[in-house]
N, C-alpha and C positions, 0 to 999 in steps of 0.2 A: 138222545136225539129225538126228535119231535117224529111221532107217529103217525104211518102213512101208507097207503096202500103200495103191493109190493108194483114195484116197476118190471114192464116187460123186458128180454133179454134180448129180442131185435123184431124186428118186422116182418123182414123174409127170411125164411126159412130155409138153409144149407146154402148161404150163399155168404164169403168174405165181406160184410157190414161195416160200415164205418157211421157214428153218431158226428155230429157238425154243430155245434152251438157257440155265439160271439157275447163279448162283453163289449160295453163302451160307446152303444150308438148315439146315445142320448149325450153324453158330457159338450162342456165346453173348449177341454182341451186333451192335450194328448191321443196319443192313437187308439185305434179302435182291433181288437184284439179275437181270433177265432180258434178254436182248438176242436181236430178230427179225432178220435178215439174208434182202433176195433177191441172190442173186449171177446173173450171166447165166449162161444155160444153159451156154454153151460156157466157163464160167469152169474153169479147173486152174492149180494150184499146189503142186504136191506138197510145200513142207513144211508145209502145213496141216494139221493134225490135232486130233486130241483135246486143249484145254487142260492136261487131268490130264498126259498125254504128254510135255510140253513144259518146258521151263524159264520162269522169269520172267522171264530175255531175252529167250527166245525168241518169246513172246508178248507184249512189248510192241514187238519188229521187226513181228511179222505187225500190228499194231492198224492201223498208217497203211497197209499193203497192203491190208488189207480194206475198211477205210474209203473207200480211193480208187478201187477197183475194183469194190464194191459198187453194182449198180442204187437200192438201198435201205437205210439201217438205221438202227436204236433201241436205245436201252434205257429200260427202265421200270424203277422203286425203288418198292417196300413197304416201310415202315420200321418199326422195330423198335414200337414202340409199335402200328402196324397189324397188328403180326404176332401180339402178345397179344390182339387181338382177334378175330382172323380166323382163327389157326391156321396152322403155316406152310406145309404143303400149300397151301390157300385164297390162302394170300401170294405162293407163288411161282409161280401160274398165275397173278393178279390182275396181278404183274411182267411177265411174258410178254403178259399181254393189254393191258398199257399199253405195250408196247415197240410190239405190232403196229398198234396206233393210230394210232401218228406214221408208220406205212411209208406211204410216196406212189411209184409207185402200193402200194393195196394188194392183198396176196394172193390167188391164186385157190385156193389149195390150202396148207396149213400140214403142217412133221414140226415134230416135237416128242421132245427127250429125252426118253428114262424110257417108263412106263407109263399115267400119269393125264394128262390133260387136261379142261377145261371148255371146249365148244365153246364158240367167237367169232366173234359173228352167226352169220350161216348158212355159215360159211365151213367146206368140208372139212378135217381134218385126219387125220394117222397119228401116235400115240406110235411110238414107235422105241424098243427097248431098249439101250443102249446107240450110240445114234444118231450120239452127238459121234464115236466114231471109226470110223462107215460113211457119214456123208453130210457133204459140205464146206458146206454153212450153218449148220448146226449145229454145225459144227465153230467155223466161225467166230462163230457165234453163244458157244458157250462161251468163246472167247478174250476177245470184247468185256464180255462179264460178268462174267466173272473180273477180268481188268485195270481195269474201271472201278471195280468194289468194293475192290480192293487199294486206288483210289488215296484213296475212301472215307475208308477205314479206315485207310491211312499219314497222313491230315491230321489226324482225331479223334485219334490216336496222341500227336500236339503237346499238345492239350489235358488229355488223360488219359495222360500216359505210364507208369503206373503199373502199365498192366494190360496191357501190351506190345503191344502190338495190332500194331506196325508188322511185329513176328515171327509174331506167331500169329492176324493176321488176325481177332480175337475168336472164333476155335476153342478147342473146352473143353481146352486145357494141362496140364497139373496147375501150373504157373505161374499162370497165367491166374485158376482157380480159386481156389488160394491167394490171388493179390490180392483178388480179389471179399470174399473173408473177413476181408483186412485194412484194406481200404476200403470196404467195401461195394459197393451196383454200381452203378453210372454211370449216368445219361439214358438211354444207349445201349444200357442190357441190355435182351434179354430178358425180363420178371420172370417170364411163363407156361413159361419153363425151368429145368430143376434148374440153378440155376448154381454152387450148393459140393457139396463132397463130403460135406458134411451132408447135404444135399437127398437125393442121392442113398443113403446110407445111411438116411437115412426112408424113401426108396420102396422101397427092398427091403430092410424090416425087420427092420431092423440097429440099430434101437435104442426 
């Protein structure tokens, strides 16, 4: 696996942690995916890192190492149809807050990818920029969201194999797009997204 400085093991110190990171905000269809992870303090595993970092091998080797060595873990799904309503910002912290729901114990202290968060209960949190490749929950937290939405989105692929999903994950393609045009779009889109490159020439008027 590709070499990489080691990842830290939490943030705060003697405090029940939970990592928070989502797949799926960007796609055109399908739901959008988050998974909470506490891992024991003294957890290391140096090829754990950033999802993005990693191969599709390589992350579906680490899913059972995490899983079996985790004190804790979840994921929570917002689905495409929630996500037209709610926004998908709003969708993928809603992901995150249904993942940290099912952790037993739960958190005394939550990191979280990215910048935005909505606090959950009264529980402390830190966004982290960039977090999946500085803290190993989060690290692993992105592995288990990633890999659970791939697997998602390779069975929905069976049903609609049209709009390739099992390659492009229901990310905007220019495949992907062109089917939408040629079949319209599935149960599973989006509709609150430009999903053709019509849509998108309307919005930056282009025609």
């Amino acid at each position: 696996m590709k070499e990489h400085a080691p990842l830290e093991s939490y943030h705060t110190y003697g405090v029940i942690e939970a990592g928070c990171d989502e797949a799926g905000r960007g796609p055109l269809a399908g739901p959008v995916y988050a998974a909470a992870v506490i891992l024991p303090s003294d957890f290391y595993y140096k090829p754990l890192n950033d999802s993005k970092q990693l191969t599709e091998k390589q992350r579906y080797e680490l899913r059972p190492i995490i899983e079996e060595r985790a004190i804790s873990w979840a994921v929570g799904i917002v689905t495409a149809e929630e996500i037209d309503k709610l926004n998908i910002l709003r969708s993928s912290i809603l992901a995150m807050h249904r993942a940290l729901e099912q952790l037993k114990p739960q958190p005394q202290h939550i990191i979280v990818d990215g910048n935005r968060f909505y606090p959950y209960k009264n529980i402390s949190h830190h966004t982290i920029v960039k977090g999946d490749g500085k803290y190993l929950s989060i690290a692993a937290a992105s592995i288990l969201a990633k890999t659970y939405r791939d697997d998602f989105m390779n069975k929905i692929a069976e049903e609609y194999p049209m709009y390739g999903w099992a390659k492009n994950k229901g990310y905007p393609t220019k495949a992907h797009r062109e089917a939408i045009e040629t079949y319209g779009p599935s149960p599973y889109h989006r509709m609150s997204f430009n999903l053709t490159a019509r849509q998108l020439k309307i919005d930056f008027g282009e025609e």
